[in-house]
C-alpha distance (Angstrom), angle and dihedral (degrees) to the residues before:
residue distance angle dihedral
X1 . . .
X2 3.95 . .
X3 3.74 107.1 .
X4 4.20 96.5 -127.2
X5 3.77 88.0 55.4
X6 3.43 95.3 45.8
X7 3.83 88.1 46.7
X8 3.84 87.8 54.8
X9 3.11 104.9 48.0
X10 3.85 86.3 51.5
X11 3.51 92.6 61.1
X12 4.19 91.8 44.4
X13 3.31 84.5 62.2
X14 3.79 99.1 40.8
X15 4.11 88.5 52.8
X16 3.81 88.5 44.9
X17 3.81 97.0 52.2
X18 4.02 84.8 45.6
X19 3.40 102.1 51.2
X20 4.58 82.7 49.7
X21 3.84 84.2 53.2
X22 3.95 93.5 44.4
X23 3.74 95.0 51.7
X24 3.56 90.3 44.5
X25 3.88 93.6 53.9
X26 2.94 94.2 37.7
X27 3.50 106.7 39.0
X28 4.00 106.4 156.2
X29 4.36 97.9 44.7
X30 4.14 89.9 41.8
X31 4.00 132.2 46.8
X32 3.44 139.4 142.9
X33 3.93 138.0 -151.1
X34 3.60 123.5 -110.3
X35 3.77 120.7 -14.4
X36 3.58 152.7 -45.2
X37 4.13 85.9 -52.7
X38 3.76 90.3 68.0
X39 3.77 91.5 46.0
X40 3.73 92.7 50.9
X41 3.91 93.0 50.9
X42 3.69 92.8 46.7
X43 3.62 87.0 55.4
X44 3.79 83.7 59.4
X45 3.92 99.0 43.6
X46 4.40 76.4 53.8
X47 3.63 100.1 47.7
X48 3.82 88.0 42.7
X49 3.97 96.8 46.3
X50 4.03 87.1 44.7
X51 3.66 93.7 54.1
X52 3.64 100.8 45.8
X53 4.11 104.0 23.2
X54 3.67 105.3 32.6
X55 4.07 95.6 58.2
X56 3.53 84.5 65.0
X57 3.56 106.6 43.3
X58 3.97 92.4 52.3
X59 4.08 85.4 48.1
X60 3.86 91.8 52.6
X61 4.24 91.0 39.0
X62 3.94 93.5 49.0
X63 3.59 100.8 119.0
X64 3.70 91.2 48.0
X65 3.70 94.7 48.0
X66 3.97 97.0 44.2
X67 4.49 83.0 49.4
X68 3.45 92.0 55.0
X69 3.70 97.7 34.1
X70 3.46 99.7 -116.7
X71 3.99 98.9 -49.2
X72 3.46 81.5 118.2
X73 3.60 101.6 83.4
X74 3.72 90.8 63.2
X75 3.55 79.3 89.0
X76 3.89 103.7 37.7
X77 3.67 81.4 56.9
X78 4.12 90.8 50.2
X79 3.84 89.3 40.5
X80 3.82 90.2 48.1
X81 4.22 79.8 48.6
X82 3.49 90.6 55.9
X83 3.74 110.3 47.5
X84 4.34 85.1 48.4
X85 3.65 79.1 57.1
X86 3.85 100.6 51.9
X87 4.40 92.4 33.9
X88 4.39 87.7 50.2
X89 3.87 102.3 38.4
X90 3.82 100.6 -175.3
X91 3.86 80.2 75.7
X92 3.76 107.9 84.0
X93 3.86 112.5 -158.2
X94 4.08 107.7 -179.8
X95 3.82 91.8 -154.7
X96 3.75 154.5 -18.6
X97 4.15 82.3 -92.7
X98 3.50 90.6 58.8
X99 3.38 93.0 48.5
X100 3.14 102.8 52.9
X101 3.85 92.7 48.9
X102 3.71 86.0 57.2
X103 3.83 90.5 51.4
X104 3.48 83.4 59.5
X105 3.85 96.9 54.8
X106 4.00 91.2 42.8
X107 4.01 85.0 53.9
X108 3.85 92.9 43.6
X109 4.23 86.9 47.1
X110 4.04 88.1 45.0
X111 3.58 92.5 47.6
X112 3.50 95.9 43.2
X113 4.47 90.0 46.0
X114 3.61 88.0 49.7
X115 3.74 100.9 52.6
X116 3.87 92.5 44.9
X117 3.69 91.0 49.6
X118 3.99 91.9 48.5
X119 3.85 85.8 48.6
X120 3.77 79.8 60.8
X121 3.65 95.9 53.4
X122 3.60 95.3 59.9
């Protein structure tokens, strides 16, 4: 299988399974309609938004990112969150708050995919 594809559906899957963890932590800021389907296709609206948006949100918020070294893209992450929210509507995101906390569990399920699967490698 070519590598990039393989690579993104990896990270579908990895936005996917955070977004299930997200709504389950944080049950009351995130929900979604219907079942895992909608879950599964939000993880692609994500993986989609992250590869084409997010590149150019951290170019344009350099400076604030390199000042606050790199604490900044909490809230790329929760922006990125956000905007998946309003493009795929049966994904209900209460606020920017709440979507920035579930950035934060997407990048703690990425991080914790992507060691496991280097771990692997070796």
């Amino acid at each position: 299988m070519n590598k990039n594809l393989l690579s993104f559906l990896t990270r579908w899957f990895v936005c996917a399974l955070g977004l299930w963890m997200a709504s389950r932590f944080l049950s009351h800021d995130i929900a979604y309609n219907g079942g895992l389907s909608d879950v599964i296709f939000a993880g692609l609206v994500l993986a989609v938004v992250n590869f084409l948006i997010k590149p150019i949100l951290i170019l344009f918020s350099l400076p604030a990112i390199v000042f606050t070294l790199g604490l900044f893209m909490v809230l790329i992450n929760g922006l990125i969150v956000f905007i998946v929210s309003k493009l795929y509507t049966p994904l209900h995101v209460k606020n920017f708050w709440a979507a920035v906390f579930a950035g934060m569990v997407i990048g703690l399920v990425n991080y914790l995919v992507s060691t496991i699967m280097e771990s692997a490698k070796e």
